[in-house]
DRENPA-3360 file (N, C-alpha, C; in nm, 2 decimals, always signed):
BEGIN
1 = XXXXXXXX = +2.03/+0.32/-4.33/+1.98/+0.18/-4.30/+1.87/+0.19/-4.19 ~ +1.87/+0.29/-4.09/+1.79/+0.28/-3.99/+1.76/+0.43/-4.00 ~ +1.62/+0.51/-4.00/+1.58/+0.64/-3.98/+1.45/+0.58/-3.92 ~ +1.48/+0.69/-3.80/+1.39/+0.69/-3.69/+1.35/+0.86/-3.72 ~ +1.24/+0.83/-3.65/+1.16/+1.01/-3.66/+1.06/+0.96/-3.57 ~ +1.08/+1.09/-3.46/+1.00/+1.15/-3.36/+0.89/+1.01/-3.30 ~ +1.02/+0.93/-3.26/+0.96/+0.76/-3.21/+0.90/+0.83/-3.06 ~ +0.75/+0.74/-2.97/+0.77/+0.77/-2.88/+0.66/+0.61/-2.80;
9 = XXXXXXXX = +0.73/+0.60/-2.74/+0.73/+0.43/-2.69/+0.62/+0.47/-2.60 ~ +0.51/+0.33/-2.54/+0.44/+0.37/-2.38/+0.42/+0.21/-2.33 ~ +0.39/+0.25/-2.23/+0.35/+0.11/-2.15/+0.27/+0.09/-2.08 ~ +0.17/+0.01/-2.06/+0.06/+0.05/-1.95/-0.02/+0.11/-2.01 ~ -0.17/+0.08/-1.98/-0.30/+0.14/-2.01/-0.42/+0.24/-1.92 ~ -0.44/+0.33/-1.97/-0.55/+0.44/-1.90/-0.44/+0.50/-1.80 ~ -0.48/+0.55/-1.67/-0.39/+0.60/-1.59/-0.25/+0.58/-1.56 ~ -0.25/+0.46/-1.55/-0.12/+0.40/-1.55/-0.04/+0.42/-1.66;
17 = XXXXXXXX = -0.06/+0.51/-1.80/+0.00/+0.48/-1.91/+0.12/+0.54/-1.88 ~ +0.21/+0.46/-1.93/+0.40/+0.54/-1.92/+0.46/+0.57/-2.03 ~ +0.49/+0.72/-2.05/+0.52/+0.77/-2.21/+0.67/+0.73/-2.19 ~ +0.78/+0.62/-2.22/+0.89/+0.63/-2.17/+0.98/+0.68/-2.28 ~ +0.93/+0.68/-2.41/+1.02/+0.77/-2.51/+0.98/+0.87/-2.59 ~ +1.00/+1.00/-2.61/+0.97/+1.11/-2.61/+1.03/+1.16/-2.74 ~ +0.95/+1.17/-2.83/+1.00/+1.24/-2.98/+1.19/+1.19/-2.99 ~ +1.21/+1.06/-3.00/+1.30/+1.06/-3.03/+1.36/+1.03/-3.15;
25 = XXXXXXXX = +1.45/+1.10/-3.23/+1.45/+1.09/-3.40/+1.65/+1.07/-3.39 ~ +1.70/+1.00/-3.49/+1.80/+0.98/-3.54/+1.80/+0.89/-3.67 ~ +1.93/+0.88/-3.76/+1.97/+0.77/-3.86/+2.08/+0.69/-3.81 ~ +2.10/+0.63/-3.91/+2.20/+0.55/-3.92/+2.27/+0.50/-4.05 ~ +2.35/+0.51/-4.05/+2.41/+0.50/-4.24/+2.44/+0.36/-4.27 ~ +2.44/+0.32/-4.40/+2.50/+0.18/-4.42/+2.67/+0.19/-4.35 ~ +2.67/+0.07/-4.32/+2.80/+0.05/-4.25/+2.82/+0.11/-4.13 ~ +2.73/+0.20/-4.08/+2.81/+0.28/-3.96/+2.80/+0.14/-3.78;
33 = XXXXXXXX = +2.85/+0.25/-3.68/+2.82/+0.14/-3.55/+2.72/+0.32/-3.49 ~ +2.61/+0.30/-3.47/+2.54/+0.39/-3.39/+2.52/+0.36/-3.23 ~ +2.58/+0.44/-3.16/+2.53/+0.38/-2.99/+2.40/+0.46/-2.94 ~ +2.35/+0.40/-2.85/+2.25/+0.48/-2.77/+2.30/+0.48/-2.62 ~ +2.33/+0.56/-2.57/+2.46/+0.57/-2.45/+2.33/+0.60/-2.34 ~ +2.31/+0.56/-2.20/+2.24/+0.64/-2.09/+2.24/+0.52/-1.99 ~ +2.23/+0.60/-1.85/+2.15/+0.53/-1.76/+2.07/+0.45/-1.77 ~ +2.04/+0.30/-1.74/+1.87/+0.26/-1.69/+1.76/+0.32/-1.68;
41 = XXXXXXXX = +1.69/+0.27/-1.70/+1.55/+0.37/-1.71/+1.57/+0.50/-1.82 ~ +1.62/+0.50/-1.92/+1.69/+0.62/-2.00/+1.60/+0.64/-2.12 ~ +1.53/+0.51/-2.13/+1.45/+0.50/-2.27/+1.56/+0.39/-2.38 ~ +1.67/+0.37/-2.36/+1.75/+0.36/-2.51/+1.66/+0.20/-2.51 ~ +1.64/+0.17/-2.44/+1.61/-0.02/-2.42/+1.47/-0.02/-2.56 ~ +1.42/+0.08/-2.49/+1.26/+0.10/-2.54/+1.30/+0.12/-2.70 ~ +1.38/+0.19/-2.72/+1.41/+0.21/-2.86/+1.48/+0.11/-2.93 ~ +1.52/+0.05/-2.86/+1.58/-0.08/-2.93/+1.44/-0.22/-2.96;
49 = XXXXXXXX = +1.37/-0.20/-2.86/+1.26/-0.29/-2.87/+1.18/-0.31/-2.96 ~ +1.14/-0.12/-2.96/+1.04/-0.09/-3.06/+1.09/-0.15/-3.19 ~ +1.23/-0.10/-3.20/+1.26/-0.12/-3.37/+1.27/-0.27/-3.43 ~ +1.33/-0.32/-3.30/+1.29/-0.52/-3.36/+1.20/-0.54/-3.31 ~ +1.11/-0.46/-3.31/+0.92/-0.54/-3.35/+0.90/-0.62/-3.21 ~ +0.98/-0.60/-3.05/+0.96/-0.69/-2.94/+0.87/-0.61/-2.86 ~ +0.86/-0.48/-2.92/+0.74/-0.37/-2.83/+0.63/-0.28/-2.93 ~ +0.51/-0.31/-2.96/+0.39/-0.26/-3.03/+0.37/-0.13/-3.00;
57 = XXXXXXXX = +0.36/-0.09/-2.87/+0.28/-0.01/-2.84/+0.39/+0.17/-2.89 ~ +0.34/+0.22/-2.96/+0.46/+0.31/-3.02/+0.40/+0.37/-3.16 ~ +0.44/+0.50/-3.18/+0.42/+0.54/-3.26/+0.53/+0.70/-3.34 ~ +0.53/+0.72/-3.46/+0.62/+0.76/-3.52/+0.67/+0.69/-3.62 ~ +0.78/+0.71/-3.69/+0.79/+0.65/-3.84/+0.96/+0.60/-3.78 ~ +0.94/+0.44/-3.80/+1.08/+0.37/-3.84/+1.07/+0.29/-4.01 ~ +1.19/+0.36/-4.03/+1.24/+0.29/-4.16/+1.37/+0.19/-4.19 ~ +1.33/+0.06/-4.23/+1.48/+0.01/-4.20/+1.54/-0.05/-4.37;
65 = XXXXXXXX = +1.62/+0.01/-4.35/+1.64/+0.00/-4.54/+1.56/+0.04/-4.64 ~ +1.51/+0.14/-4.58/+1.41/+0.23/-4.68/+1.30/+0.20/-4.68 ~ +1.27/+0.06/-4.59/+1.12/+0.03/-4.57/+1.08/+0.05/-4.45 ~ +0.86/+0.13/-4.47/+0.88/+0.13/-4.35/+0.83/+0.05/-4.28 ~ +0.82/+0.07/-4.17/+0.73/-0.07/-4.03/+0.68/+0.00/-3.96 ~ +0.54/-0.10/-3.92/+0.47/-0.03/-3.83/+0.52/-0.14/-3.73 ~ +0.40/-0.08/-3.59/+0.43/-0.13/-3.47/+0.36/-0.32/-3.46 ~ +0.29/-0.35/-3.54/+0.25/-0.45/-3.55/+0.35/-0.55/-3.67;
73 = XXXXXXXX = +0.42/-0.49/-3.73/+0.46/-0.54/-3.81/+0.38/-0.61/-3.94 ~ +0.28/-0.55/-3.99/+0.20/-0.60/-4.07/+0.20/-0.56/-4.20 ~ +0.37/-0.46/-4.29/+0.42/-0.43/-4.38/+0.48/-0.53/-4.40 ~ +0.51/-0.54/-4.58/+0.61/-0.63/-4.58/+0.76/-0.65/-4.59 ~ +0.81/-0.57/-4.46/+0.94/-0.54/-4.46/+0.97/-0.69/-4.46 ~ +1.10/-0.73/-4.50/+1.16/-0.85/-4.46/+1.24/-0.88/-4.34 ~ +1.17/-0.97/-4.30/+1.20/-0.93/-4.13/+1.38/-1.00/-4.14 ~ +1.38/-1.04/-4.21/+1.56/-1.06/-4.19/+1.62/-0.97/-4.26;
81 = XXXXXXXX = +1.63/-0.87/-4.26/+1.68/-0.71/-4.23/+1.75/-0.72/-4.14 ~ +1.72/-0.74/-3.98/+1.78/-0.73/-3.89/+1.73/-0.81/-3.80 ~ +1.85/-0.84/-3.70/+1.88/-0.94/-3.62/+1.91/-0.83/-3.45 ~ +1.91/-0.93/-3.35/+1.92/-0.88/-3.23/+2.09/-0.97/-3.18 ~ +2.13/-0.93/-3.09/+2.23/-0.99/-3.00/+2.20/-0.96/-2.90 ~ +2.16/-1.02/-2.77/+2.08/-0.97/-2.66/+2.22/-0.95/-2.55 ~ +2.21/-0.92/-2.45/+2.29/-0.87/-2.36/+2.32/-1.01/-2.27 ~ +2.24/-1.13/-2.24/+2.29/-1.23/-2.12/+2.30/-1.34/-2.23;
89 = XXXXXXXX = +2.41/-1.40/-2.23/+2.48/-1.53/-2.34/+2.40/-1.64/-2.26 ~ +2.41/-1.60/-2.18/+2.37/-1.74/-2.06/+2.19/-1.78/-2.11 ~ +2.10/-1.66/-2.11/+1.98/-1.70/-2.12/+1.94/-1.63/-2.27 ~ +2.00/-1.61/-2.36/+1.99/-1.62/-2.52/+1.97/-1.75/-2.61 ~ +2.06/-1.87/-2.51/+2.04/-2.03/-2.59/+1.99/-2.06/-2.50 ~ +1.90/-2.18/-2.58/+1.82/-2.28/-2.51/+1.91/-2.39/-2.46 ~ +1.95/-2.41/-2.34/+2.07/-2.55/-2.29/+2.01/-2.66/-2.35 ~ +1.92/-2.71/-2.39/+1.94/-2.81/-2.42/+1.94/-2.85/-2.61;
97 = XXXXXXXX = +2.00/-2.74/-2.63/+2.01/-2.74/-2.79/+2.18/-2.71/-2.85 ~ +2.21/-2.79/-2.89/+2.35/-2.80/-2.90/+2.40/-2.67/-2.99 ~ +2.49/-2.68/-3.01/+2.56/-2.52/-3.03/+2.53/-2.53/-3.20 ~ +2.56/-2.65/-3.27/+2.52/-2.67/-3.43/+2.39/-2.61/-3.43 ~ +2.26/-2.67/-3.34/+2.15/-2.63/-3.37/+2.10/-2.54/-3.32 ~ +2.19/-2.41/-3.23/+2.13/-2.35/-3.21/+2.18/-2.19/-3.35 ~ +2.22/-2.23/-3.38/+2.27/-2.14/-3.52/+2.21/-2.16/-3.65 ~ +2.21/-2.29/-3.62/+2.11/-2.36/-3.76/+1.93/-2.32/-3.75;
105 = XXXXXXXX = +1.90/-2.30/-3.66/+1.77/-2.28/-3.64/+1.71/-2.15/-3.71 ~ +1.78/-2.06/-3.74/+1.71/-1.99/-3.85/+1.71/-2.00/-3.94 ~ +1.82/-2.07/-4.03/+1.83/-2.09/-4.12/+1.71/-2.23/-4.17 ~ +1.66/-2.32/-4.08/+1.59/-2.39/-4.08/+1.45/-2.33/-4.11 ~ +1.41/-2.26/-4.05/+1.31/-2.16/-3.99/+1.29/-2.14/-4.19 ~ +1.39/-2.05/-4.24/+1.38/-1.97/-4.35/+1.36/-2.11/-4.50 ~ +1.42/-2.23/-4.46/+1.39/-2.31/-4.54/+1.58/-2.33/-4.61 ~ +1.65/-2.26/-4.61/+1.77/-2.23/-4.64/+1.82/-2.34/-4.65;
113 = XXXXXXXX = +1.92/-2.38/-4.77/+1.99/-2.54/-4.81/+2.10/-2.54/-4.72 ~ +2.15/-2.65/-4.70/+2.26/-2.69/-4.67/+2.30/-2.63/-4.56 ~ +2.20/-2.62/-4.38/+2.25/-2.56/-4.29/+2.41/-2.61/-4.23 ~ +2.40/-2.74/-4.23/+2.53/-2.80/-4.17/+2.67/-2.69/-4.21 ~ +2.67/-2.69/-4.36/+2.81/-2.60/-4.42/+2.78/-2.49/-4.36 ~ +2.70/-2.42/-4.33/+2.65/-2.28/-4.32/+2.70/-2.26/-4.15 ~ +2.64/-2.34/-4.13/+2.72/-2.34/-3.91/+2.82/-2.34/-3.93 ~ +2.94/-2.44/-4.01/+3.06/-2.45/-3.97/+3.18/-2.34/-4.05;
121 = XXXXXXXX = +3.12/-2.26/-4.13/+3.13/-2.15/-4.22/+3.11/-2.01/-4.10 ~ +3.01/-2.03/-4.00/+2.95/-1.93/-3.91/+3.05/-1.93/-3.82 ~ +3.03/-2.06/-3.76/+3.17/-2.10/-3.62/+3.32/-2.06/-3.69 ~ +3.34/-2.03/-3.74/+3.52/-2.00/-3.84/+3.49/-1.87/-3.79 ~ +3.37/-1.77/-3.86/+3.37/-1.64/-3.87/+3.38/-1.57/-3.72 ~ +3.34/-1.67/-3.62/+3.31/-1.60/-3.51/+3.45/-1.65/-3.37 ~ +3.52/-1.77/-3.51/+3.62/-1.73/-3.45/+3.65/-1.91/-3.32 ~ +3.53/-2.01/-3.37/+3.53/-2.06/-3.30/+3.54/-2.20/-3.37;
129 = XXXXXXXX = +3.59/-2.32/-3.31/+3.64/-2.44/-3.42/+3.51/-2.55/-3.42 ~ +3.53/-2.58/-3.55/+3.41/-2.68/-3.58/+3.36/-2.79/-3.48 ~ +3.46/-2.84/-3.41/+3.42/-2.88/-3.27/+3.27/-2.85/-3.21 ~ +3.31/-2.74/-3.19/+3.17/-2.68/-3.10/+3.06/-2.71/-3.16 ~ +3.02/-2.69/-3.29/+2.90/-2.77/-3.30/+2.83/-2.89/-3.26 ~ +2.89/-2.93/-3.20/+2.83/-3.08/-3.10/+2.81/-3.05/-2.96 ~ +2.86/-2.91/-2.93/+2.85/-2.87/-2.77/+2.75/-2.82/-2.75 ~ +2.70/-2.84/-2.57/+2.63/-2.76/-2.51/+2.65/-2.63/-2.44;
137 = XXXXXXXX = +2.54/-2.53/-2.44/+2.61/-2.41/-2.38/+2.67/-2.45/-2.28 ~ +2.61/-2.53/-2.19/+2.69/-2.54/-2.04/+2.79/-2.59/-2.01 ~ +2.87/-2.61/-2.16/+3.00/-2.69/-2.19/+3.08/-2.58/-2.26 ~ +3.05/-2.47/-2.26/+3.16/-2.38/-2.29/+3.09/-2.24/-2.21 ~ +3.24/-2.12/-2.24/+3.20/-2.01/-2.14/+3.14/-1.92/-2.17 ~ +3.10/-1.82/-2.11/+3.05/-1.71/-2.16/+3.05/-1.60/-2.26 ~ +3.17/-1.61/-2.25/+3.25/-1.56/-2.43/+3.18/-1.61/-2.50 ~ +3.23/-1.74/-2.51/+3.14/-1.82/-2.66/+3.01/-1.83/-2.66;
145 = XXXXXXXX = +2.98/-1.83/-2.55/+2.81/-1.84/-2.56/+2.80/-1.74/-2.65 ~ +2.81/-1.59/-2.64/+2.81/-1.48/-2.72/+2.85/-1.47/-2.81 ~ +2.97/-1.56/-2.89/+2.99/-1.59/-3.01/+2.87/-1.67/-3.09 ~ +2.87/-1.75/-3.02/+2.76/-1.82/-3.06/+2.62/-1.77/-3.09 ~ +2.60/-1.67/-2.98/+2.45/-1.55/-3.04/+2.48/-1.47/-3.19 ~ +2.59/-1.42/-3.17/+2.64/-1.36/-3.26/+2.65/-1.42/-3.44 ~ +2.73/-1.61/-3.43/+2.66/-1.64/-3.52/+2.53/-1.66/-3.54 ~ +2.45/-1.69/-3.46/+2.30/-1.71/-3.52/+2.25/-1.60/-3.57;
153 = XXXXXXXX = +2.31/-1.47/-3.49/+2.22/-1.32/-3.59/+2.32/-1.33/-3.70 ~ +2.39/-1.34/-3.76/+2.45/-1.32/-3.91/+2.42/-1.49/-3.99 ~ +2.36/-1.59/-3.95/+2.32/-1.69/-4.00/+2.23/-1.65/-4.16 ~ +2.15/-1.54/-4.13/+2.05/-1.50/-4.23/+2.11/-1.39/-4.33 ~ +2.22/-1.35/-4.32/+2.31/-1.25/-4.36/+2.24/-1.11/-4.37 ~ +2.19/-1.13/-4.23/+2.11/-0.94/-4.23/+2.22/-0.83/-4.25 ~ +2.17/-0.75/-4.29/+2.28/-0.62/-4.33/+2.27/-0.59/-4.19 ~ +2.14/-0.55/-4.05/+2.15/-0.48/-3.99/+2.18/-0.56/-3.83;
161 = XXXXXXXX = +2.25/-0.52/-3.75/+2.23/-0.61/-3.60/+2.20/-0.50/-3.50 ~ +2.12/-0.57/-3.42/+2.09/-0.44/-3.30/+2.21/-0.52/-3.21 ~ +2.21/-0.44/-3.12/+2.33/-0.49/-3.01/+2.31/-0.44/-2.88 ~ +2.23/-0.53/-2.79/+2.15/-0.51/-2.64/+2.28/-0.53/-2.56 ~ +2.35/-0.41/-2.53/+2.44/-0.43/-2.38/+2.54/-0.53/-2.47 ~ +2.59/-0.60/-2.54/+2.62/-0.76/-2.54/+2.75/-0.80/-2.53 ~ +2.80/-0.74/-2.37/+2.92/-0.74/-2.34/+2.91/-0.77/-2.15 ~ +2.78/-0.68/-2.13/+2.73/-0.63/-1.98/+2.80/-0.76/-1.93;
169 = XXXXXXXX = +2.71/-0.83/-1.96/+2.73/-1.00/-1.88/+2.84/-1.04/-1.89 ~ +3.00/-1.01/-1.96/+3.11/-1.07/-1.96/+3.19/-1.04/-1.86 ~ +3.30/-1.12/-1.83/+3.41/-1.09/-1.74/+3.51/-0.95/-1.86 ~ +3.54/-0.85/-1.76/+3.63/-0.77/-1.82/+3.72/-0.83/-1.95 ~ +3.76/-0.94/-1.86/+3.90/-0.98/-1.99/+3.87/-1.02/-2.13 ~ +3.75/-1.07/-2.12/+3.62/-1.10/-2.25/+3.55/-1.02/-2.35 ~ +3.51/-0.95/-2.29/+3.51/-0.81/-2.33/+3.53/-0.69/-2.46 ~ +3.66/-0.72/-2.45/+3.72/-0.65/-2.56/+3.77/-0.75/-2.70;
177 = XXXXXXXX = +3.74/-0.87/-2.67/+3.77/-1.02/-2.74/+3.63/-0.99/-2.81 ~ +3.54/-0.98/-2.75/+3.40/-0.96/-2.86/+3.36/-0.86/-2.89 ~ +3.39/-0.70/-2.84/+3.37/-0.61/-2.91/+3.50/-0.57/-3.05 ~ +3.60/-0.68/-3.01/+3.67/-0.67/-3.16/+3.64/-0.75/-3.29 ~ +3.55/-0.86/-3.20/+3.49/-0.95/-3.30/+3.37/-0.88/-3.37 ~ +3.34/-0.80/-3.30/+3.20/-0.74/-3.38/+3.22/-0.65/-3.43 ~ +3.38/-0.55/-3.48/+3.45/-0.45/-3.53/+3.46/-0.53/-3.68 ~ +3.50/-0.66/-3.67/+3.62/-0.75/-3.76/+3.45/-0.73/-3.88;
185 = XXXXXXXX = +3.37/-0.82/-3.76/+3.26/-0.87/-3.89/+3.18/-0.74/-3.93 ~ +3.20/-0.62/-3.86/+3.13/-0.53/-3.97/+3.19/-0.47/-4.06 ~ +3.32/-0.46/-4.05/+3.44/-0.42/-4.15/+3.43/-0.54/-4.28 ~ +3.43/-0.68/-4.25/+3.41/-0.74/-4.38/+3.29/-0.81/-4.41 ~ +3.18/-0.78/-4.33/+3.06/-0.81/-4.39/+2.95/-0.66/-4.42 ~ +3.02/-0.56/-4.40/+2.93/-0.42/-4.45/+2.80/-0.42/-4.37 ~ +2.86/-0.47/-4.25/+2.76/-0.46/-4.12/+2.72/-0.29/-4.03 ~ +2.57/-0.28/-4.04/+2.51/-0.19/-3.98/+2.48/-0.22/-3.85;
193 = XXXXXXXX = +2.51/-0.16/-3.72/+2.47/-0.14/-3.58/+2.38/-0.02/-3.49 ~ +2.33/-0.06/-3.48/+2.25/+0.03/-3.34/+2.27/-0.07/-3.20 ~ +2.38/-0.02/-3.13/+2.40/-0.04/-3.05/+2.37/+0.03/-2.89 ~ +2.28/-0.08/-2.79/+2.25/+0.05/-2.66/+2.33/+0.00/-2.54 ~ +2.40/+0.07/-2.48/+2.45/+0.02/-2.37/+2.46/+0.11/-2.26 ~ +2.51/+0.07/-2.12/+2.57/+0.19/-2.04/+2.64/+0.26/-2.00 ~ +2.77/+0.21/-2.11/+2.89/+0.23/-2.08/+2.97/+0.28/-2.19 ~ +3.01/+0.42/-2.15/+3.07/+0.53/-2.24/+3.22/+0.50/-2.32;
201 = XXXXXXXX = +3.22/+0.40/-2.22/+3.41/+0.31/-2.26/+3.39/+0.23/-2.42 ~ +3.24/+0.15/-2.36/+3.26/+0.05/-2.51/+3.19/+0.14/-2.60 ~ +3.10/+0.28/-2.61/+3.07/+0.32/-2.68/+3.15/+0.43/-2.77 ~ +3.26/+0.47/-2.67/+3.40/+0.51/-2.73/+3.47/+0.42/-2.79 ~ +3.46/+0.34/-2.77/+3.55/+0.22/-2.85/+3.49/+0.17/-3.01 ~ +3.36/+0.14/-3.00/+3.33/+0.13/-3.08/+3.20/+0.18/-3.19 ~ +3.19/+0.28/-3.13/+3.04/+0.34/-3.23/+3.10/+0.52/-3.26 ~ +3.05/+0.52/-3.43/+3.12/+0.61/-3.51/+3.00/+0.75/-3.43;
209 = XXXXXXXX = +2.89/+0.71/-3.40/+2.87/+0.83/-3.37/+2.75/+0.81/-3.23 ~ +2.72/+0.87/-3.11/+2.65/+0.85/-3.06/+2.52/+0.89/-3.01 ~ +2.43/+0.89/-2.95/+2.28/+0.94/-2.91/+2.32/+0.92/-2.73 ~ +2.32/+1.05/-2.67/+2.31/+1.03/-2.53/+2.16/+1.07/-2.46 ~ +2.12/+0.97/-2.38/+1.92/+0.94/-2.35/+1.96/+0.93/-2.20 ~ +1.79/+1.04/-2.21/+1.79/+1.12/-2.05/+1.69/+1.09/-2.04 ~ +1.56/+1.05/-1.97/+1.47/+1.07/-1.93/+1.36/+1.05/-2.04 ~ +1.41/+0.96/-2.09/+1.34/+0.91/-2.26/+1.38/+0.99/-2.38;
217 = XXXXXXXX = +1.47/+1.09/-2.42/+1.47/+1.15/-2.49/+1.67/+1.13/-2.50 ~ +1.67/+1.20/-2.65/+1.83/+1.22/-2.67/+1.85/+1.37/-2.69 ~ +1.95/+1.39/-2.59/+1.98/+1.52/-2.52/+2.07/+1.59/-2.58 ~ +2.18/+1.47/-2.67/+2.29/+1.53/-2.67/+2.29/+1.43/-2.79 ~ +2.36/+1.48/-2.97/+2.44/+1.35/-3.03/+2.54/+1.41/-3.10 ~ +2.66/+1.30/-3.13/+2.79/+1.35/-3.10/+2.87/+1.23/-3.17 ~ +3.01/+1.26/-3.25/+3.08/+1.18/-3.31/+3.16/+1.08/-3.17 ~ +3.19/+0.99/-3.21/+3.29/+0.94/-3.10/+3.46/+1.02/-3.07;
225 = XXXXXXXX = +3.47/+1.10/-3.24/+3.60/+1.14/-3.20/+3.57/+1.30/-3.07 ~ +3.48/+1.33/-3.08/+3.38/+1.44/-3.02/+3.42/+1.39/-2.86 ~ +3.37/+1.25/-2.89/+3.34/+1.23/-2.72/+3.45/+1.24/-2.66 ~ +3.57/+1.13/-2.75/+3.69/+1.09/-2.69/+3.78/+1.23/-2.66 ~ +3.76/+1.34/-2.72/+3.81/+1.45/-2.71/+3.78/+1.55/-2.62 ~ +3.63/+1.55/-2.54/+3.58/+1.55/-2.44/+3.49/+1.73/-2.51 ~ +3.46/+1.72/-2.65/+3.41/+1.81/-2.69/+3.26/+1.78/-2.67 ~ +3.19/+1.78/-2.59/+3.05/+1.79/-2.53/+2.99/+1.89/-2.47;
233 = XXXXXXXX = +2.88/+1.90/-2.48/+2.78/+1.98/-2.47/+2.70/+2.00/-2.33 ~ +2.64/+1.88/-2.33/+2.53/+1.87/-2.19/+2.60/+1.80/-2.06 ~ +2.58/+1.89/-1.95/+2.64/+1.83/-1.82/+2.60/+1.74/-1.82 ~ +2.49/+1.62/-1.86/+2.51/+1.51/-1.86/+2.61/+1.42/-1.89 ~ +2.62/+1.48/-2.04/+2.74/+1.42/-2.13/+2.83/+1.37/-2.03 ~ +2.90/+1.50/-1.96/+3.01/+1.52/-1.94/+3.03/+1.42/-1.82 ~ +2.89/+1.43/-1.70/+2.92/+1.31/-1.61/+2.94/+1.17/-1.68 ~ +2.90/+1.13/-1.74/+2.90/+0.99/-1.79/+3.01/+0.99/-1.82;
241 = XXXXXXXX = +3.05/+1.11/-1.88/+3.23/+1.04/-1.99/+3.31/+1.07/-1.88 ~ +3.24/+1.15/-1.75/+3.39/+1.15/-1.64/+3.40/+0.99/-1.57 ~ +3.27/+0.89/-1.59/+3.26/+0.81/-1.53/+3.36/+0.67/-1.58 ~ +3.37/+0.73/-1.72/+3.47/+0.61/-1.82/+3.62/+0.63/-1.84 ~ +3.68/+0.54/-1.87/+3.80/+0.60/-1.95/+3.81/+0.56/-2.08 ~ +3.79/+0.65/-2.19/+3.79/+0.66/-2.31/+3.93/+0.66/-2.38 ~ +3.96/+0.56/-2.49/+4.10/+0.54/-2.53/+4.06/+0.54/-2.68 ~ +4.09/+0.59/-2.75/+4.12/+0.58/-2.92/+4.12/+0.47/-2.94;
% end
């Protein structure tokens, strides 16, 4: 669903140019959860950007369902392929757009019949009661906020979701409440992920196989039962997974 080859991201022009990702190649299969595991400044952000079309400047071959894309996006991939879930719930909806319309908005966007059924069909799946369609973000919590991102990227029924951090911003107890929500719906919607985060805990928990990014590049990749088993390769690896606690 996702094959990347020898991506490498920049920023900035003439002297100042910043090469921040460096020949970096992986796939991704239908149905799998892929993470991009690293530090800040690691490159994974950049690779997430590039591939939903939020960063041009880049070159190398991405393919997403067998089609490819360039950096301008001027193929005719169908751009509802894939969807994003961004990492801050709080500044993903617009407050002053109620929770009905903020789900319905792509579907509006695409011309799609009958948004109303389609929200209240969305809010079940994510776990949340028809109610909420009348609410404002500022009237429910951060959890839901993130439910609520969550329906709007499966509103178009993309096969693929990227997944920016989209836990960072929760309180621990929350946490595990939406990375099991995002287990449930790829198990029964044949949902594909590329997931980037910083944290070796949720990427043990939930991604079948991972990409560990050093310095713009992936150093090390590795199944999850690999990691959890502490069968690693690069002293990097190994700091990061001493940094988590990894549970089956």
């Amino acid at each position: 669903m996702i094959d990347v080859e020898n991506l490498n991201v920049f920023y900035g022009r003439g002297a100042q140019r910043f090469h921040a990702v460096r020949g970096v190649s992986f796939r991704v299969a239908r149905g799998e959860t892929y993470g991009l595991v690293g530090e800040s400044g690691s490159g994974k952000s950049s690779v997430l950007n590039a591939i939903a079309g939020r960063h041009t400047d880049w070159t190398g071959s991405v393919r997403l369902d067998g089609t490819s894309v360039d950096p301008m996006r001027r193929t005719t991939v169908d751009r509802r392929k894939i969807q994003i879930v961004f990492q801050d719930p709080y500044g993903a909806i617009h407050p002053r757009h109620t929770v009905g319309s903020t789900i319905a908005e792509p579907l509006e966007i695409h011309g799609l019949p009958d948004p109303g059924a389609t929200v209240e069909r969305l809010l079940a799946q994510v776990c949340l009661p028809p109610r909420f369609r009348w609410r404002y973000p500022h009237q429910i919590s951060g959890g839901q906020r993130q439910r609520v991102s969550i329906a709007r990227a499966l509103a178009l029924d993309s096969p693929i979701l990227l997944l920016d951090e989209p836990t960072s911003a929760l309180d621990v107890s929350v946490q595990a409440e939406v990375l099991n929500l995002l287990q449930d719906l790829r198990s029964e919607r044949g949902l594909t992920y590329l997931m980037v985060t910083h944290d070796m805990g949720v990427v043990g928990h939930m991604c079948d196989r991972i990409g560990v990014m050093r310095d713009g590049q992936i150093i090390e990749e590795l199944t999850r039962e690999a990691l959890i088993a502490g069968r690693v390769a690069h002293p990097y690896t190994k700091e990061l997974r001493e940094t988590a606690l990894l549970v089956g």
